[in-house]
C-alpha positions as CSV (number, residue, x, y, z in Angstrom):
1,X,16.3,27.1,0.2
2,X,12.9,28.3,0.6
3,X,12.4,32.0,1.9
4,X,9.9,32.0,5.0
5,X,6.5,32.7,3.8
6,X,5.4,36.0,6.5
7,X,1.8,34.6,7.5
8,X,-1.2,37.6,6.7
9,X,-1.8,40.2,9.9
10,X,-5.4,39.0,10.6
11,X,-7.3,41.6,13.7
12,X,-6.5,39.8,16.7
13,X,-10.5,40.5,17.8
14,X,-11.5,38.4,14.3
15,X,-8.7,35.6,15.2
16,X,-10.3,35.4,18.3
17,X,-13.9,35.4,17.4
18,X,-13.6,33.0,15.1
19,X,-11.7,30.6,17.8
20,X,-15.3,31.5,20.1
21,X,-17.5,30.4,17.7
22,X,-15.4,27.1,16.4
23,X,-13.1,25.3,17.6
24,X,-10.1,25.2,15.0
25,X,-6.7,26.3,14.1
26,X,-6.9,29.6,12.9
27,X,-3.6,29.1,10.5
28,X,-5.3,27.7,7.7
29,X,-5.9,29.6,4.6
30,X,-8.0,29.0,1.3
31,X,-9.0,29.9,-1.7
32,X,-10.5,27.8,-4.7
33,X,-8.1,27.7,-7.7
34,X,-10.1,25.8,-9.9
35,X,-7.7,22.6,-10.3
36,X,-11.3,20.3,-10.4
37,X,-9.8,17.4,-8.1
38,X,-13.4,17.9,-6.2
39,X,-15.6,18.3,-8.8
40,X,-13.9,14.2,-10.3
41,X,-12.3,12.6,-7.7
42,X,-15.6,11.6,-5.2
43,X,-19.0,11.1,-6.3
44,X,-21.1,14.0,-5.3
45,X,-24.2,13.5,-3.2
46,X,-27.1,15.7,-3.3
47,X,-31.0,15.4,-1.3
48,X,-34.3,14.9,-3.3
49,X,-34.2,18.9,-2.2
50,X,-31.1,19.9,-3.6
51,X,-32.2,17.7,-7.1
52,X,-35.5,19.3,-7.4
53,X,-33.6,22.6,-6.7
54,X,-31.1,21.8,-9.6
55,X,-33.8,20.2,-12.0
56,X,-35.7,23.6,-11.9
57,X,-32.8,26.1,-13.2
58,X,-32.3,26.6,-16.9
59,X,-29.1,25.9,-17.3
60,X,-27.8,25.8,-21.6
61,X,-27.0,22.5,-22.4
62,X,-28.9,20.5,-20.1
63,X,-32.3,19.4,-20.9
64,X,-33.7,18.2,-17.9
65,X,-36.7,16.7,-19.0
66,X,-35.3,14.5,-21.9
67,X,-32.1,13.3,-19.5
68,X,-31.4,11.7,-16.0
69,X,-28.2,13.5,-14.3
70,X,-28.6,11.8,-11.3
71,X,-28.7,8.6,-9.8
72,X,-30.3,7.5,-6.7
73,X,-27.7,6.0,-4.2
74,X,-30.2,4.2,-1.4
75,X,-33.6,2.8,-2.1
76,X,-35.3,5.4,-0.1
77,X,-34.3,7.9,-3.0
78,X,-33.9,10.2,-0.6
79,X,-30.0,10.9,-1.2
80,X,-28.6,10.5,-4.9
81,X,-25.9,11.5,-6.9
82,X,-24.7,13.2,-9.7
83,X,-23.3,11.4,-13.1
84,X,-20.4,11.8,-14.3
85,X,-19.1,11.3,-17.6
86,X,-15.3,9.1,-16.9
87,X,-14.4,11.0,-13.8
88,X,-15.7,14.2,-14.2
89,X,-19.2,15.7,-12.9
90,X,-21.6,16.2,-15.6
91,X,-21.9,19.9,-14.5
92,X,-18.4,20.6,-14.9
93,X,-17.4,22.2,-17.9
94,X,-14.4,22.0,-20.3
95,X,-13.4,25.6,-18.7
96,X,-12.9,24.3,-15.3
97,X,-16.3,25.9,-14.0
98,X,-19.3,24.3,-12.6
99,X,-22.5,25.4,-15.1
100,X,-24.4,25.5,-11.7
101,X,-22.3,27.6,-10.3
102,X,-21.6,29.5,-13.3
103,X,-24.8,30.5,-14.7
104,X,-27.0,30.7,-11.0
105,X,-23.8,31.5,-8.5
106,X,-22.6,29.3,-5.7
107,X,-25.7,29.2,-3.2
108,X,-27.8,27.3,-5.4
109,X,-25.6,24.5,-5.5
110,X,-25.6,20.7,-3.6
111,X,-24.3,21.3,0.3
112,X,-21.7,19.1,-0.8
113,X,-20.2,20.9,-3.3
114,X,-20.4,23.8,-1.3
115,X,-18.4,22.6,1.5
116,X,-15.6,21.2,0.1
117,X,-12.8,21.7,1.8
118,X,-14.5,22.9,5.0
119,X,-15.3,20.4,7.7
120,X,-17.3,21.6,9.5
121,X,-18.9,19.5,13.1
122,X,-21.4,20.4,15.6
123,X,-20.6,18.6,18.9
124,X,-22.9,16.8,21.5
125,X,-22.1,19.8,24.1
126,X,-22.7,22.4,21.3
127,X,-20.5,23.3,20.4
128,X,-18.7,23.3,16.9
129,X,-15.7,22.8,15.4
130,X,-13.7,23.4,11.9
131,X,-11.4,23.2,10.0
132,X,-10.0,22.9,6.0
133,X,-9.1,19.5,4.6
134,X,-6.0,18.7,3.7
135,X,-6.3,17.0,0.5
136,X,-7.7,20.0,-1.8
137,X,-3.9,21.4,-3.4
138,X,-4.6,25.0,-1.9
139,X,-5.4,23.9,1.6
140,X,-2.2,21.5,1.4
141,X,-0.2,24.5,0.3
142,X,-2.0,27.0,2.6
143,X,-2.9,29.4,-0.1
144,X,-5.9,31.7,-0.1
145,X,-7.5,33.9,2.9
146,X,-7.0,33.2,5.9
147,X,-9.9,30.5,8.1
148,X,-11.2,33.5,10.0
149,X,-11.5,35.5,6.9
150,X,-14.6,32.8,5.5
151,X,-16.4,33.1,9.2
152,X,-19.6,33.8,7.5
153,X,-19.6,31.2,4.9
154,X,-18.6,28.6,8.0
155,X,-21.6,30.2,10.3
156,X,-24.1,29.6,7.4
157,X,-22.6,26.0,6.7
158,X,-22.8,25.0,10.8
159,X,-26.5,26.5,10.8
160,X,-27.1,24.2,7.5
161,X,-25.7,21.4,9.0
162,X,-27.5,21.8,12.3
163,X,-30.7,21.5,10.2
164,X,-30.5,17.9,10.6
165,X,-30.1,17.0,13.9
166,X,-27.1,14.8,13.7
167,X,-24.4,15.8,16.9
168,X,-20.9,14.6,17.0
169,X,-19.7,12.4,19.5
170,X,-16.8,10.7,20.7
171,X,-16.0,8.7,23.7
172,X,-12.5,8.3,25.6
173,X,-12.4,4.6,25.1
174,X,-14.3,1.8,24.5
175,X,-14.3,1.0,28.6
176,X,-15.2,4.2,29.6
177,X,-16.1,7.5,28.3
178,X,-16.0,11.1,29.0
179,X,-17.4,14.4,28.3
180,X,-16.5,16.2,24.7
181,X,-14.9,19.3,27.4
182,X,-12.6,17.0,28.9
183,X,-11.6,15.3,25.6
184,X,-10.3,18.8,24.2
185,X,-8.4,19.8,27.4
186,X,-6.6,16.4,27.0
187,X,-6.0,17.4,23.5
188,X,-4.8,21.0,24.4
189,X,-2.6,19.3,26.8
190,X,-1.0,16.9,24.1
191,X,-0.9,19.9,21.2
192,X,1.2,21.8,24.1
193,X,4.0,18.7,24.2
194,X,4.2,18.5,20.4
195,X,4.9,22.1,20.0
196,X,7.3,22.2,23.2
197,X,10.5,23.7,22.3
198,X,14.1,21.7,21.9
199,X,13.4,18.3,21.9
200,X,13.0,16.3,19.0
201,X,9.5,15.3,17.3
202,X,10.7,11.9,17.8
203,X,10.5,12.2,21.2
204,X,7.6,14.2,21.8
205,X,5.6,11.4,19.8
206,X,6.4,9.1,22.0
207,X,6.0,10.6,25.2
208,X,2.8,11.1,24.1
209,X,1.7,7.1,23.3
210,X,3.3,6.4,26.4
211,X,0.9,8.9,28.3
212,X,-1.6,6.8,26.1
213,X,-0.6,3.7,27.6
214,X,-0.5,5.2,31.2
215,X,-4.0,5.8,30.8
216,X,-4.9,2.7,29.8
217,X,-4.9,1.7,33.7
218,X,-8.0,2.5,35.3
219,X,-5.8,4.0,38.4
220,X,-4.7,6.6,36.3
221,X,-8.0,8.1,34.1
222,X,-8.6,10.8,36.3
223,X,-6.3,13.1,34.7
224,X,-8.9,12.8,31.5
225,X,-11.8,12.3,33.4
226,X,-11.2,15.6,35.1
227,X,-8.4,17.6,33.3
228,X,-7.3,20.5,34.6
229,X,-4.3,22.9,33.7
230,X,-2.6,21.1,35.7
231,X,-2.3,18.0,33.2
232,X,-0.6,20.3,31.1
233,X,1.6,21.6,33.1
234,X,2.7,18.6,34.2
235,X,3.3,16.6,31.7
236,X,5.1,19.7,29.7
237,X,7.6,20.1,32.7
238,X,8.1,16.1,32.8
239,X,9.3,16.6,29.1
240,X,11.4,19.2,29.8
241,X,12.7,17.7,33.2
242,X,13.5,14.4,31.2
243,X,14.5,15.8,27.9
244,X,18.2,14.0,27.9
245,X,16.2,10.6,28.7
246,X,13.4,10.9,26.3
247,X,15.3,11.8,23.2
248,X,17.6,8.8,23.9
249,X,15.2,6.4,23.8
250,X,14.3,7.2,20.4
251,X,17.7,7.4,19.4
252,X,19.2,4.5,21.0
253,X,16.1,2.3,19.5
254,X,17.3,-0.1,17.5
255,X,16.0,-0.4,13.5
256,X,13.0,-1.8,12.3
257,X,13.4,-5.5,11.3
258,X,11.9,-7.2,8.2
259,X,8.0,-7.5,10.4
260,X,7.9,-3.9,11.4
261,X,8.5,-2.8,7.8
262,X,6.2,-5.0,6.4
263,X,3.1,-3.5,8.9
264,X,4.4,0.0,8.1
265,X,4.4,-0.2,4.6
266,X,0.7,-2.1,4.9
267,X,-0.5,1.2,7.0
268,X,1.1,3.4,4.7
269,X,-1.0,1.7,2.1
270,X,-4.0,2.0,3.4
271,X,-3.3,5.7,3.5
272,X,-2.1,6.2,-0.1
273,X,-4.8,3.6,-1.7
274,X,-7.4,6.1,-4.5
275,X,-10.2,4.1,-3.7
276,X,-12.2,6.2,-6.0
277,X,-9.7,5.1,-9.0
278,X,-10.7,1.4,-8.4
279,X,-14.4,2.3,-8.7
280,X,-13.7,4.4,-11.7
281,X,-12.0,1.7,-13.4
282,X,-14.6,0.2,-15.1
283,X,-14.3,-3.3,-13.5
284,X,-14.4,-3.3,-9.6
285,X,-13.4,-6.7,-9.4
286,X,-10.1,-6.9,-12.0
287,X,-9.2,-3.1,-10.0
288,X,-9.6,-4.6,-6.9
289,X,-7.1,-7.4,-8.0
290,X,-4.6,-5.1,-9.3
291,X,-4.8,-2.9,-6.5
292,X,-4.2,-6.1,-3.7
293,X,-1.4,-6.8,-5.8
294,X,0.2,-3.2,-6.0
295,X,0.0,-3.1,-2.3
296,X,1.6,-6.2,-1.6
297,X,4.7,-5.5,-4.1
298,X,4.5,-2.3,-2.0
299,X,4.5,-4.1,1.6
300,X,7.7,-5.8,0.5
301,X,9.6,-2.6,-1.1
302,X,9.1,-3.8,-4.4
303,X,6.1,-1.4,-5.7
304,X,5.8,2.2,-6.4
305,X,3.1,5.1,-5.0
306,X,1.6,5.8,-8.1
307,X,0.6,2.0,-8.6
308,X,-1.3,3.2,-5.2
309,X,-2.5,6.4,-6.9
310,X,-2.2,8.1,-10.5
311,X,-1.2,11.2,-9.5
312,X,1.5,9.9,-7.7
313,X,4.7,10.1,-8.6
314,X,7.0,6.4,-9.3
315,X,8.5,5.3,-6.5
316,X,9.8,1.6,-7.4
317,X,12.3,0.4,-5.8
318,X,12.1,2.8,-2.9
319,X,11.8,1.5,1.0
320,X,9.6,4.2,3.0
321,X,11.7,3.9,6.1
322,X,14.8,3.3,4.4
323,X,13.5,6.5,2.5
324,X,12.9,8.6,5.4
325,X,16.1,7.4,7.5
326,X,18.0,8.8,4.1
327,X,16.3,12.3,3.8
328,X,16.6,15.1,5.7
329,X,14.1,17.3,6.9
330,X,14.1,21.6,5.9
331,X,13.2,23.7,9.3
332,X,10.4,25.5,6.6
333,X,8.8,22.1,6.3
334,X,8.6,21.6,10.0
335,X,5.7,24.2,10.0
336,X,3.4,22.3,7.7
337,X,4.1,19.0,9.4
338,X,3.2,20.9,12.5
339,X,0.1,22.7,11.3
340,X,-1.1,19.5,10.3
341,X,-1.1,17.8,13.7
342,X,-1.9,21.1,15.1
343,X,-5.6,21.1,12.9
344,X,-6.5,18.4,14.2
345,X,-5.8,18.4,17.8
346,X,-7.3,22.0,17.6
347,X,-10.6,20.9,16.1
348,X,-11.0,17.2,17.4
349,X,-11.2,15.9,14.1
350,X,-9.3,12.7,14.6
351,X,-12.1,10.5,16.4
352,X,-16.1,10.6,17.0
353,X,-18.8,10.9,14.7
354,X,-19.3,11.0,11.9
355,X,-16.5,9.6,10.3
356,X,-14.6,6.7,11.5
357,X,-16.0,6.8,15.0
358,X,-12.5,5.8,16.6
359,X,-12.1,6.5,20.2
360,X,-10.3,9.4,21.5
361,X,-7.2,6.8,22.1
362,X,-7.8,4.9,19.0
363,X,-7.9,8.5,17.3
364,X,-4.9,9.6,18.9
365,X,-2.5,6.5,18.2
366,X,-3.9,7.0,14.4
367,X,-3.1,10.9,14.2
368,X,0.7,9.9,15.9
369,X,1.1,7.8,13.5
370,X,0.3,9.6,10.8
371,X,3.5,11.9,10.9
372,X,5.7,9.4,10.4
373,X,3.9,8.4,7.4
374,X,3.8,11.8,6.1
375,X,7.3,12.0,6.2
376,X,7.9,8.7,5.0
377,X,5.7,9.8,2.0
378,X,7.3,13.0,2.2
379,X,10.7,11.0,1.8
380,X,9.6,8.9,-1.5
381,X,8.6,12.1,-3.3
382,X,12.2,13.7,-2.4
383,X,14.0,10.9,-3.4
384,X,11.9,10.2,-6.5
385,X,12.8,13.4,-7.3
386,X,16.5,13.1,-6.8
387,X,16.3,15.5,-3.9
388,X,18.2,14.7,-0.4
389,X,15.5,17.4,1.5
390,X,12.3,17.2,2.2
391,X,11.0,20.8,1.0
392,X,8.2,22.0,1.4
393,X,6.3,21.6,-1.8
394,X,7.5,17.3,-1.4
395,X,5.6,17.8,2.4
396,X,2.5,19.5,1.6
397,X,1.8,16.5,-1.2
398,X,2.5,13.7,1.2
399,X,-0.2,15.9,3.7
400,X,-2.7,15.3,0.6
401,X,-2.2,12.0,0.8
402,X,-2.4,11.1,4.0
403,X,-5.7,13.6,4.4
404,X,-7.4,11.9,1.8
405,X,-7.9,8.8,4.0
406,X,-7.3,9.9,7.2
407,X,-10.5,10.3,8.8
408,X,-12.7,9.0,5.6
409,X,-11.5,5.8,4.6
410,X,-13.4,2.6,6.1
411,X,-9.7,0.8,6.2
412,X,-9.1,2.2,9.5
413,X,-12.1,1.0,10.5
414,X,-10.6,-2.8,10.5
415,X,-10.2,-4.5,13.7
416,X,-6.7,-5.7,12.9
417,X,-5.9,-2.4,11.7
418,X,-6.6,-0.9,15.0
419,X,-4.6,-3.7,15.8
420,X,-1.7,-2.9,13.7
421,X,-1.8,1.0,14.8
422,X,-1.4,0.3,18.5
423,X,1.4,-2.5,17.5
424,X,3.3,0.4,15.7
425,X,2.7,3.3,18.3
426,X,3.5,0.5,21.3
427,X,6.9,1.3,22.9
428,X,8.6,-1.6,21.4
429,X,8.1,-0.5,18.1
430,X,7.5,3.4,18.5
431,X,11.1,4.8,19.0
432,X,12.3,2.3,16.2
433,X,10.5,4.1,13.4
434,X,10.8,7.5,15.3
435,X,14.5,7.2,15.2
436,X,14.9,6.9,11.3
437,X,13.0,10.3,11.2
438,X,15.1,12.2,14.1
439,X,18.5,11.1,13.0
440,X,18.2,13.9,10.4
441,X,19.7,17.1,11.5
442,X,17.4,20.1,9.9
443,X,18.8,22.0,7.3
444,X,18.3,25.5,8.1
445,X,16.6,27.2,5.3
């Protein structure tokens, strides 16, 4: 087993000025290690600013006068990118290293190569928020310096960004809406039951999409129109107070049938899907093709993640939730399944703008559901692997996949998608896939 990684002693005055200024998770840590995955895998936007900027260096081996290295991406050529020659960035080099970056340092580059991984918001009430994403390897495996060790770099990136203007914003619902302040406290209130003591994930997911559901009622908003402490409190002592009765939902639930498989899998698709890959492939329609029909053999058990993704490993023949009701779970990987959910509820970055602009509740149901599908994912690597424990290293690549589309990918836009999220998070269906991940006893590393 895994030894327990001892996190860094960070100042506790640094921890907590960093938590003033943003809004984040402060156990998070990163530093690049030049793997490239940013520098191929999205296409790289840079303003008329930032190409003039780049056009004027003299960088050996790029002749800007005689070539083009970047195209514009709206008719306003006001915003274009940067070629790339198969997947790569033109400015990378065949030693891993950006030339920019290289021979003029890192300030002279595009925003958006500098910011990668940070994401970094400024809010409608001013304030800001931050946090690492999830899909660069380091960030997955929490390697590097600690959040509140690059303050400075996040301060200039949030004054950058401020430049334009843009605030984020996100509303309650779609019937009624609420201030930014109120939607936090509600999101303290629900990081507090997820990280409650002695009671099973299982059932602290579903308390919480039933307190979703409550809501829903106009007779009960005005615990999120007007949170107080006393939300938390409350609904932390109800868990506690009905611990016996809450874990035996999930675990009397009965399991999934042939429908509620199906809509899982499709989910889990949808988070798993490279879109960049199908754009890269030369042919958008013939990848588009393939691509609808790896995900249907994948729907119906039959297909494999890295038909879903290159980099994925080969999962044929393996059922998510038959995965995941099969492999148990290591008490180390716990922590980064719970610094995940953590993250986000920490720095709101599961709903608003910009992004997918979900609702708080739309964002919510998404982010609940996303840990079963991390572990399901979490699952198919283990038992691709031959391995009857989730370690780890197997959790912090299912995280990467699941961040890659979580609050990017227009998928989750879809109406029936919504649809389909609320359908799995509804307490029908809920404890049924909840069960098959809490059945597991940890295995104490």
């Amino acid at each position: 087993m895994m030894k327990k990684k001892s996190r860094k002693k960070i100042p506790r005055t640094q921890e907590s000025f960093l938590k003033a200024t943003f809004h984040c998770h402060d156990d998070q840590s990163w530093e690049c290690i030049g793997c490239g995955k940013c520098c191929t895998m999205w296409d790289i936007p840079v303003t008329a600013e930032e190409k003039r900027r780049i056009e004027s260096l003299d960088i050996p081996g790029f002749d800007f006068t005689a070539r083009k290295y970047f195209t514009p991406s709206d008719r306003r050529g006001k915003i274009f990118l940067i070629k790339k020659i198969g997947s790569r960035c033109v400015f990378l080099g065949g030693d891993g290293l950006c030339a920019i970056h290289k021979h003029h340092g890192e300030k002279v580059k595009a925003l958006a190569c500098r910011l990668y991984p940070f994401h970094i918001l400024k809010w409608d009430d001013g304030s800001a928020s931050a946090s690492l994403r999830f899909d660069c390897v380091a960030v997955s495996e929490n390697r590097g310096k600690p959040l509140c060790g690059h303050l400075g770099q996040m301060r200039d990136f949030a004054s950058e960004l401020d430049k334009g203007g843009r605030r984020s914003k996100a509303t309650y619902s779609k019937s009624f809406n609420t201030s930014t302040k109120a939607l936090r406290s509600v999101a303290e209130a629900y990081k507090a039951i997820l990280f409650e003591r002695d009671i099973s994930m299982g059932a602290k997911l579903n308390f919480t999409a039933r307190l979703l559901d409550f809501h829903v009622d106009p007779a009960n908003r005005q615990d999120i129109i007007h949170p107080q402490l006393e939300f938390e409190k409350d609904s932390v002592r109800y868990i506690r107070d009905h611990r016996e009765d809450l874990e035996f939902t999930v675990l009397s639930a009965a399991r999934p049938d042939k429908l509620l498989n199906m809509v899982f899998n499709y989910i889990l698709s949808g988070f798993a899907r490279v879109d960049e890959e199908v754009l890269l492939s030369g042919s958008f329609i013939s990848g588009r093709l393939r691509r609808a029909w790896a995900i249907l053999k994948f729907i119906l058990d039959k297909g494999s993640l890295r038909d879903l993704g290159a980099d994925y490993p080969d999962t044929k023949g393996l059922g998510p939730l038959n995965s995941m009701a099969k492999t148990k779970i290591e008490t180390q990987t716990e922590i980064v399944l719970k610094r995940y959910m953590a993250v986000q509820l920490e720095s709101l970055h599961f709903c608003g703008n910009p992004g997918l602009s979900l609702t708080f509740e739309e964002g919510m149901r998404h982010l609940l559901l996303a840990y079963p599908m991390i572990v399901a994912c979490a699952s198919l690597y283990a038992e691709s692997k031959g391995l009857q424990e989730i370690s780890p290293h197997c959790a912090a690549s299912a995280v990467r996949i699941i961040d890659h589309t979580f609050y990017h990918s227009p998928f989750f836009s879809l109406l029936h998608v919504k649809k389909m999220t609320k359908w799995l998070t509804g307490k029908e269906n809920f404890p049924k896939i909840l069960r098959l991940m809490d059945t597991q006893e940890l295995v104490h590393g």
